[in-house]
C-alpha positions, 0 to 999 in steps of 0.5 A: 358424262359416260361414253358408250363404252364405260356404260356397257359392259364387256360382256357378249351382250355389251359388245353386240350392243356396241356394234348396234349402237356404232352401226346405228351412227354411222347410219346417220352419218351417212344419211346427215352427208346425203341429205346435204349433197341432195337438198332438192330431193330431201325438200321433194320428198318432205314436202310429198310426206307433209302433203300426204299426213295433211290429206290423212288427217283431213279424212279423220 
């Protein structure tokens, strides 16, 4: 399988892309370590999501 860097070029637009793509996993890298370090405050705040998308769909 391809990494990112052979998949895009080096052209100006391929390297803006990488630097896209790479900021996106870091993103998520840290979102992954917070959400473990704060379980209690990621299941309050799913279940505050799950509550209001059921009383969305319950009003049509």
């Amino acid at each position: 399988m391809m990494n990112c860097e052979e998949i895009y070029d080096k052209t100006q637009a391929g390297e803006e892309r990488m630097k896209s793509i790479r900021a996106a996993e870091a993103q998520r890298a840290y979102m992954r370590a917070w959400r473990a370090k704060n379980k209690d405050k990621t299941r309050e705040y799913n279940k505050r999501y799950w509550e209001k998308r059921a009383a969305k769909e319950m009003e049509g």
